[in-house]
mmCIF file of the N, C-alpha and C atoms, coordinates in Angstrom:
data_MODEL
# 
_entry.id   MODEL 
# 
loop_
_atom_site.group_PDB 
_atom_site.id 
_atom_site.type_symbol 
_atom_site.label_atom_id 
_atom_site.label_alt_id 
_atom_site.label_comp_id 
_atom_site.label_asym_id 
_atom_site.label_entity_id 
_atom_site.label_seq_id 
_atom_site.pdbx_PDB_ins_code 
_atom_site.Cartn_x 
_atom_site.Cartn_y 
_atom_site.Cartn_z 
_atom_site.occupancy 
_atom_site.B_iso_or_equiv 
_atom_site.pdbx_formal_charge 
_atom_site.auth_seq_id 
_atom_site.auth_comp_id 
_atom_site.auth_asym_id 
_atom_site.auth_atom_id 
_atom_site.pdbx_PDB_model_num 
ATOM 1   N N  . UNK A 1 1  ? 98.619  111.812 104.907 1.00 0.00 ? 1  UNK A N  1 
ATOM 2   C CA . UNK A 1 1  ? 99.171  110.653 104.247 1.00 0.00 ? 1  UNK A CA 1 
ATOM 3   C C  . UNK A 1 1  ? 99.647  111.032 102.844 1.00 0.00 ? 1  UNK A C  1 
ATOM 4   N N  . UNK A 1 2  ? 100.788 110.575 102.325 1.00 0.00 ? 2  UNK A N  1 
ATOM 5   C CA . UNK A 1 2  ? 100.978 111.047 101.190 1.00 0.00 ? 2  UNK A CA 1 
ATOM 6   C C  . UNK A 1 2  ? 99.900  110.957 99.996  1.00 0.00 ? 2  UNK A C  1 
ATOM 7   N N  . UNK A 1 3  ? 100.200 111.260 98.927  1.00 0.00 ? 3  UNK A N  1 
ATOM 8   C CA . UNK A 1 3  ? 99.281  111.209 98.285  1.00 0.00 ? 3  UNK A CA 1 
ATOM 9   C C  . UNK A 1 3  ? 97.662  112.092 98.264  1.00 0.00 ? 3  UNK A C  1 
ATOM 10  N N  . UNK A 1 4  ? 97.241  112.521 99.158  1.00 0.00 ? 4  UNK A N  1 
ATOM 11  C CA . UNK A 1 4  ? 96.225  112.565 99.922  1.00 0.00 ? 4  UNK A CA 1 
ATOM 12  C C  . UNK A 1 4  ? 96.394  114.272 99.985  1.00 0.00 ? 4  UNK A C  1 
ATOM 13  N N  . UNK A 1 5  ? 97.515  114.996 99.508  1.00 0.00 ? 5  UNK A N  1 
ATOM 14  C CA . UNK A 1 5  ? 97.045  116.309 99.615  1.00 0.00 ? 5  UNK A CA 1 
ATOM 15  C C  . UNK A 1 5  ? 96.259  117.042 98.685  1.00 0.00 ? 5  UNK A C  1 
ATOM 16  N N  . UNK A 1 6  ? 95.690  118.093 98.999  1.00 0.00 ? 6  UNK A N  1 
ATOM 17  C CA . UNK A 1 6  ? 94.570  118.893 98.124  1.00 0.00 ? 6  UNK A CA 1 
ATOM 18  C C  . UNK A 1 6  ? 95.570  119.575 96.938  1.00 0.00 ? 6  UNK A C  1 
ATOM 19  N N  . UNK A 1 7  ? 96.834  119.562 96.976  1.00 0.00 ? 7  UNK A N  1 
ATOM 20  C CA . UNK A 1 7  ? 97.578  119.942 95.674  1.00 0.00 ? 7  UNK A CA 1 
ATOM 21  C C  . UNK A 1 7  ? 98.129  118.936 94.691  1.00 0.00 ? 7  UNK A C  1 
ATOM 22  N N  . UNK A 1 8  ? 98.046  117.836 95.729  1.00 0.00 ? 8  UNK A N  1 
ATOM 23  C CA . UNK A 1 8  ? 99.286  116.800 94.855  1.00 0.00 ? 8  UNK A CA 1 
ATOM 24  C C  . UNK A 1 8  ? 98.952  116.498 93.230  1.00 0.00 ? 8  UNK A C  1 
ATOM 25  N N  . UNK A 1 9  ? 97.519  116.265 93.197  1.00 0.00 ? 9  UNK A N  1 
ATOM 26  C CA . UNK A 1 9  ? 97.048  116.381 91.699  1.00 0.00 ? 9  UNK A CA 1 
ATOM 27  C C  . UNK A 1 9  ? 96.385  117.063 91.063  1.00 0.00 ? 9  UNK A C  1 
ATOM 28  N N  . UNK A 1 10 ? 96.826  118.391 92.059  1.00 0.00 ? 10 UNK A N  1 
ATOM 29  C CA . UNK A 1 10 ? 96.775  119.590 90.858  1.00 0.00 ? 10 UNK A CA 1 
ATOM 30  C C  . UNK A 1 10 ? 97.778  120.186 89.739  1.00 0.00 ? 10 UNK A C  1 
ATOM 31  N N  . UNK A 1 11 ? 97.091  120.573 88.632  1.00 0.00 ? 11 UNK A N  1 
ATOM 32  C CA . UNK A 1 11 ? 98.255  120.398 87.393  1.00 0.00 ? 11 UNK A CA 1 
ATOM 33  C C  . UNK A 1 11 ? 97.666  122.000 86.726  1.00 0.00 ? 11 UNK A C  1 
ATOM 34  N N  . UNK A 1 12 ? 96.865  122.694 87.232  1.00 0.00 ? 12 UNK A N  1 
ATOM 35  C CA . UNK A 1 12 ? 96.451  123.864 86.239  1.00 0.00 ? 12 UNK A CA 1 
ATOM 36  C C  . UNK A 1 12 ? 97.184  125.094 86.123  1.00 0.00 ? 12 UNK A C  1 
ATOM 37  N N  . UNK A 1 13 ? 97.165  125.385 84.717  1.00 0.00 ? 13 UNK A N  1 
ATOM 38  C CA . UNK A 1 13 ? 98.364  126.353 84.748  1.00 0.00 ? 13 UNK A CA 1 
ATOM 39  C C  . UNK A 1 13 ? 97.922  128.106 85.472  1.00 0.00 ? 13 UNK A C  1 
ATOM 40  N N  . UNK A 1 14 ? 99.529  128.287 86.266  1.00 0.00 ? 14 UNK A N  1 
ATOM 41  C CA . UNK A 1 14 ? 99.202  129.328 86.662  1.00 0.00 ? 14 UNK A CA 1 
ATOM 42  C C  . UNK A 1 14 ? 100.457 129.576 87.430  1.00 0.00 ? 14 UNK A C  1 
ATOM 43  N N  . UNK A 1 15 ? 100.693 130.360 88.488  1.00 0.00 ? 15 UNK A N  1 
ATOM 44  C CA . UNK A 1 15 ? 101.715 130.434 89.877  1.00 0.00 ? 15 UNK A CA 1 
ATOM 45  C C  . UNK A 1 15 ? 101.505 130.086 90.915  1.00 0.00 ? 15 UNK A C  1 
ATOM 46  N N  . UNK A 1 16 ? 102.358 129.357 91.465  1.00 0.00 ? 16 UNK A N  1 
ATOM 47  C CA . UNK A 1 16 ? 102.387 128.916 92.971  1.00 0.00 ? 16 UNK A CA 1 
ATOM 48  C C  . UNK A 1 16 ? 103.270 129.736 93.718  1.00 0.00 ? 16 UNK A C  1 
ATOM 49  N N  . UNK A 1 17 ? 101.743 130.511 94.783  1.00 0.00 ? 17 UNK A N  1 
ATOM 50  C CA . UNK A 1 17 ? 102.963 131.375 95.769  1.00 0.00 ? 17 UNK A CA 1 
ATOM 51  C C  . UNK A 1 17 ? 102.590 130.925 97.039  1.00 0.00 ? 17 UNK A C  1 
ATOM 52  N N  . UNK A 1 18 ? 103.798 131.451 97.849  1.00 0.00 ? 18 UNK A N  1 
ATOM 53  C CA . UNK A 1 18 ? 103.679 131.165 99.507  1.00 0.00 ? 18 UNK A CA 1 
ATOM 54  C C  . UNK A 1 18 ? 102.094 131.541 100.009 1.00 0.00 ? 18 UNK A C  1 
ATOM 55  N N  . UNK A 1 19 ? 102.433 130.043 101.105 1.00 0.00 ? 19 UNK A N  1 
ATOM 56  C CA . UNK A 1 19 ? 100.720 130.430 101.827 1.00 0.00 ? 19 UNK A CA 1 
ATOM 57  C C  . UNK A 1 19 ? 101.187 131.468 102.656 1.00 0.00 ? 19 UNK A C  1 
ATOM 58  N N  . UNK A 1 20 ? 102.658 131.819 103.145 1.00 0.00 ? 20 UNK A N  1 
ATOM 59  C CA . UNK A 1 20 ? 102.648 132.880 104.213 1.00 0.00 ? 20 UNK A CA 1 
ATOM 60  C C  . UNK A 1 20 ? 102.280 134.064 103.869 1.00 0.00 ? 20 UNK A C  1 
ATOM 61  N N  . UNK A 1 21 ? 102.891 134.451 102.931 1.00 0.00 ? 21 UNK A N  1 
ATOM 62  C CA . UNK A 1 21 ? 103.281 135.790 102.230 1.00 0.00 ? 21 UNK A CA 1 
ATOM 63  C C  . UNK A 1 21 ? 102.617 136.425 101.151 1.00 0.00 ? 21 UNK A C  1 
ATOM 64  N N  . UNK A 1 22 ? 102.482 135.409 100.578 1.00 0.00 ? 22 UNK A N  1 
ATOM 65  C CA . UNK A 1 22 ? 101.709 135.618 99.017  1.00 0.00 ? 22 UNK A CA 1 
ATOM 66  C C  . UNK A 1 22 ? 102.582 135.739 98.112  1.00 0.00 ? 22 UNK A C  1 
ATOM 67  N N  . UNK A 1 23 ? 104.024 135.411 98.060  1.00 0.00 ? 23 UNK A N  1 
ATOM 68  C CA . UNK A 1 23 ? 105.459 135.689 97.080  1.00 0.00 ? 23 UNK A CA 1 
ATOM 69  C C  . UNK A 1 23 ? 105.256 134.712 96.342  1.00 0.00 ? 23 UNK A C  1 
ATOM 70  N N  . UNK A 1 24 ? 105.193 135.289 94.625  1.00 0.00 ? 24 UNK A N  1 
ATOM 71  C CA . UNK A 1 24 ? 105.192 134.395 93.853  1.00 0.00 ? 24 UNK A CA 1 
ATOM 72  C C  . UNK A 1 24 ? 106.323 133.404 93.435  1.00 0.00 ? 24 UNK A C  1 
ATOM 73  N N  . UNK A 1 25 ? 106.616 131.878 93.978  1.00 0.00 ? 25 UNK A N  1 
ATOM 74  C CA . UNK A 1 25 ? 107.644 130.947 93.678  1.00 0.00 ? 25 UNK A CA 1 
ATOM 75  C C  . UNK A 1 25 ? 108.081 130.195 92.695  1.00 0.00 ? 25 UNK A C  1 
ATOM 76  N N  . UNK A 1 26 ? 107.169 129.705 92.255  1.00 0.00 ? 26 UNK A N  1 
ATOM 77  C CA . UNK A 1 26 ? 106.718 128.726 91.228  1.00 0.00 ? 26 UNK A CA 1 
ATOM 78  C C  . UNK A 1 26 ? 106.034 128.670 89.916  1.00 0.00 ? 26 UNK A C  1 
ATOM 79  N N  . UNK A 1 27 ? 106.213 128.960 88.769  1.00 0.00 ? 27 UNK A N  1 
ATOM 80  C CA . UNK A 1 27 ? 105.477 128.229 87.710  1.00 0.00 ? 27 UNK A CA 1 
ATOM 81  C C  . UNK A 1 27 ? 104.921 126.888 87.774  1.00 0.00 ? 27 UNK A C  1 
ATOM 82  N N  . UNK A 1 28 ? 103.531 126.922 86.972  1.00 0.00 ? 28 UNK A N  1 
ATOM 83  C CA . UNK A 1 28 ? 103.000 125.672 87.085  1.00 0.00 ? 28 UNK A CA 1 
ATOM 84  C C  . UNK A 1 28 ? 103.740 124.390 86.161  1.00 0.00 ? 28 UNK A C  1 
ATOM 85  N N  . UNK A 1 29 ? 104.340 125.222 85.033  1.00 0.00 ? 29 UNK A N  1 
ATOM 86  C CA . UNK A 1 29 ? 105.021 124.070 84.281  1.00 0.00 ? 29 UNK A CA 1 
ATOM 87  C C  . UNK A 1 29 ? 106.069 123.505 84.628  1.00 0.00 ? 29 UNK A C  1 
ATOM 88  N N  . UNK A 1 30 ? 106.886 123.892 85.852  1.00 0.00 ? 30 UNK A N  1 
ATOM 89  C CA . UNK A 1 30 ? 107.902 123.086 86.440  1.00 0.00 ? 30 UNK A CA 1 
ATOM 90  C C  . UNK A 1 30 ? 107.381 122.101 87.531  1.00 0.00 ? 30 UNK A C  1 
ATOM 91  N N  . UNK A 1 31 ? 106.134 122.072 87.923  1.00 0.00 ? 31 UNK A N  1 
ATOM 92  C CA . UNK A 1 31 ? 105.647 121.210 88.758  1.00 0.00 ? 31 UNK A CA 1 
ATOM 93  C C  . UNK A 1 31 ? 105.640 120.000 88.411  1.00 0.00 ? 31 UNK A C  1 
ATOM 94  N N  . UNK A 1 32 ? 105.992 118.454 88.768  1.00 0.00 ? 32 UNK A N  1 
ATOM 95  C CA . UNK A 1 32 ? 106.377 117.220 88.570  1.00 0.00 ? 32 UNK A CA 1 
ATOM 96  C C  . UNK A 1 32 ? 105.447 116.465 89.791  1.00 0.00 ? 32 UNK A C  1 
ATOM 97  N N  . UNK A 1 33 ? 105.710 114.848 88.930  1.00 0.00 ? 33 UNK A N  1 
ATOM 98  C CA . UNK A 1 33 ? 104.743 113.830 90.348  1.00 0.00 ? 33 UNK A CA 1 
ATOM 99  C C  . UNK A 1 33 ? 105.945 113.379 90.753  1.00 0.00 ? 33 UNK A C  1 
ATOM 100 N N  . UNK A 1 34 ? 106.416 113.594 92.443  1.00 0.00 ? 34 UNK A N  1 
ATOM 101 C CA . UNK A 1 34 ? 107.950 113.158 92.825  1.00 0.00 ? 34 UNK A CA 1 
ATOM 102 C C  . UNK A 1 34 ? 107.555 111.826 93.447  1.00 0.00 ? 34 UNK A C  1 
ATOM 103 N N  . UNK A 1 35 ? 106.325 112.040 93.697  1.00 0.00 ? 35 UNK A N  1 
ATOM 104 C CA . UNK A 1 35 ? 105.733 110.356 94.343  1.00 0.00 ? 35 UNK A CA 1 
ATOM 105 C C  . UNK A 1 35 ? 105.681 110.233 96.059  1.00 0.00 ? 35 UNK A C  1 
ATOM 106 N N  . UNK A 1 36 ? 106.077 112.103 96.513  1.00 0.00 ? 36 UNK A N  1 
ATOM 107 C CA . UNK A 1 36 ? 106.151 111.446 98.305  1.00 0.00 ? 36 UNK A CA 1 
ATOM 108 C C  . UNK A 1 36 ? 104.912 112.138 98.025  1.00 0.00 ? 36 UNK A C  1 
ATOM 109 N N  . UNK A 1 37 ? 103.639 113.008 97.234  1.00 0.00 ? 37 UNK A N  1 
ATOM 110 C CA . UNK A 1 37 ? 102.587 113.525 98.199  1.00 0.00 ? 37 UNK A CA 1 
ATOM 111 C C  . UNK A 1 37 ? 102.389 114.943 98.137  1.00 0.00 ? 37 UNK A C  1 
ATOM 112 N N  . UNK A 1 38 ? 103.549 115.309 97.927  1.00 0.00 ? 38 UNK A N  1 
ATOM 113 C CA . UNK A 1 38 ? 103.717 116.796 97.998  1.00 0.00 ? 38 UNK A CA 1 
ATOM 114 C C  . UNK A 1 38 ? 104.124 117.199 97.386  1.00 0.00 ? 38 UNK A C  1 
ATOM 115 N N  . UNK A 1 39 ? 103.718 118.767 96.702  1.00 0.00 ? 39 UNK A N  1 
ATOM 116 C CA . UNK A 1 39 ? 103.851 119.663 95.336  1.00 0.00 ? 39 UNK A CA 1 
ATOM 117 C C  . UNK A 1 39 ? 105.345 119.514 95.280  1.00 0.00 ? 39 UNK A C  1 
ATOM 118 N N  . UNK A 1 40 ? 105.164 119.611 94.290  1.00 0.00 ? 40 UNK A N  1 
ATOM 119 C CA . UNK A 1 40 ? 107.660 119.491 94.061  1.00 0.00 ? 40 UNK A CA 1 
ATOM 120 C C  . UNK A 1 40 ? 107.461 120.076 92.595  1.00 0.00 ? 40 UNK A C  1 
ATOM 121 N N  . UNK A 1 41 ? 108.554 120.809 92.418  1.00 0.00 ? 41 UNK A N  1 
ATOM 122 C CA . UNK A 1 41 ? 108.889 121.930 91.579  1.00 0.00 ? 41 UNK A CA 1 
ATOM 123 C C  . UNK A 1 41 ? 110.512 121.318 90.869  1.00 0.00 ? 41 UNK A C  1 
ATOM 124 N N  . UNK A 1 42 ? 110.947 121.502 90.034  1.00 0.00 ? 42 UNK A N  1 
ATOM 125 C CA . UNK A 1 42 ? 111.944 121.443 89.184  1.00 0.00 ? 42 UNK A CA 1 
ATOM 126 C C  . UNK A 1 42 ? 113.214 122.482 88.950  1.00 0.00 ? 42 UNK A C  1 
ATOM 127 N N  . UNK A 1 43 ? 112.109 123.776 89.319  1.00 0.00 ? 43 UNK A N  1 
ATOM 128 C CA . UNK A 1 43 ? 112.649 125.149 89.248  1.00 0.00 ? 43 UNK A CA 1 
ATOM 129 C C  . UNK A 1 43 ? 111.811 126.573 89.978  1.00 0.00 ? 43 UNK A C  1 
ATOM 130 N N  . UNK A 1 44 ? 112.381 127.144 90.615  1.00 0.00 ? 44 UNK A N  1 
ATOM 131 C CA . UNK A 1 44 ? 111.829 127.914 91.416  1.00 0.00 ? 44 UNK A CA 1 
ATOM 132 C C  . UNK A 1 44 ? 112.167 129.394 90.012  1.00 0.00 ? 44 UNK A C  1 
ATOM 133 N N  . UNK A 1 45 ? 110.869 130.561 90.299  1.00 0.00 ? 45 UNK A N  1 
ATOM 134 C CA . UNK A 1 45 ? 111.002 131.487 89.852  1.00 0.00 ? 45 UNK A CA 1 
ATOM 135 C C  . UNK A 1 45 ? 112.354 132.739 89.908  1.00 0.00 ? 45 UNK A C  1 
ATOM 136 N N  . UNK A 1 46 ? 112.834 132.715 88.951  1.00 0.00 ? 46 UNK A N  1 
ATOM 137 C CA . UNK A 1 46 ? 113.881 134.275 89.222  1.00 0.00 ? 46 UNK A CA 1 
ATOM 138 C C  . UNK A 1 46 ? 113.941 134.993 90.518  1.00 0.00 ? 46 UNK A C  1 
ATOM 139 N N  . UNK A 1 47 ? 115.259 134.229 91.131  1.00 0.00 ? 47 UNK A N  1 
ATOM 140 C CA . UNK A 1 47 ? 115.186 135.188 92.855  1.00 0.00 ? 47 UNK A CA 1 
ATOM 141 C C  . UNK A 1 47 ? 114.476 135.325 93.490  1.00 0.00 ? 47 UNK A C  1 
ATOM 142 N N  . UNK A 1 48 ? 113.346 133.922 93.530  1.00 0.00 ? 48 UNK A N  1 
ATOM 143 C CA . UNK A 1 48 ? 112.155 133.979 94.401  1.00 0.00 ? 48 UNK A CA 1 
ATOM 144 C C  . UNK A 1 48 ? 112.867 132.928 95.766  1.00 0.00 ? 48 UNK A C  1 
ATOM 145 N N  . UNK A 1 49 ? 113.943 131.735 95.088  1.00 0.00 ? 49 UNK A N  1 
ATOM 146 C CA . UNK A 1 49 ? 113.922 130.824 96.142  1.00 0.00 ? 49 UNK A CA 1 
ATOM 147 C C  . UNK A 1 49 ? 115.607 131.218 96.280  1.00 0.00 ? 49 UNK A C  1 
ATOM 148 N N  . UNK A 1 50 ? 115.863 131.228 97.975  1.00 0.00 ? 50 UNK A N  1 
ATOM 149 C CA . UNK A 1 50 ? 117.353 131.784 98.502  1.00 0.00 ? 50 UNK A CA 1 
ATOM 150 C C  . UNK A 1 50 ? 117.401 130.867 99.404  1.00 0.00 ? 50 UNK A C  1 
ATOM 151 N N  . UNK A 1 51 ? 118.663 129.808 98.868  1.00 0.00 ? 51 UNK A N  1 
ATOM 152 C CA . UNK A 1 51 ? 119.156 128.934 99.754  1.00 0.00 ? 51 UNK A CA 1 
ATOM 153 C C  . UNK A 1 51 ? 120.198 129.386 100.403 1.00 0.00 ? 51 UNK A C  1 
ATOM 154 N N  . UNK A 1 52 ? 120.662 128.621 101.385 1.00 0.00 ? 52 UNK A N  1 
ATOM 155 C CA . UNK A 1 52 ? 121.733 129.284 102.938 1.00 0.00 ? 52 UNK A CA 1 
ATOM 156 C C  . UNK A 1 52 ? 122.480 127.815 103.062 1.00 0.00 ? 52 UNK A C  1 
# 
């Protein structure tokens, strides 16, 4: 259910990387409350995120 995930109100500083891989994506200071539930980012790390 939204809201309800084990990240959504987490805020501590550090990196967010893939659960697959372990590739670091994310800074913690671009992390935002988008309101569906789920971690949401502002800005992905230097050539970490490759859209198609």
């Amino acid at each position: 259910y939204p809201g309800t995930g084990e990240y959504d109100k987490f805020f501590e500083d550090g990196i967010y990387n893939c659960a697959g891989c372990g590739t670091p994506l994310y800074k913690s200071t671009t992390k935002f409350n988008s309101g569906c539930g789920w971690p949401a980012f502002y800005e992905g790390l230097p050539g970490a995120i490759h859209r198609s």
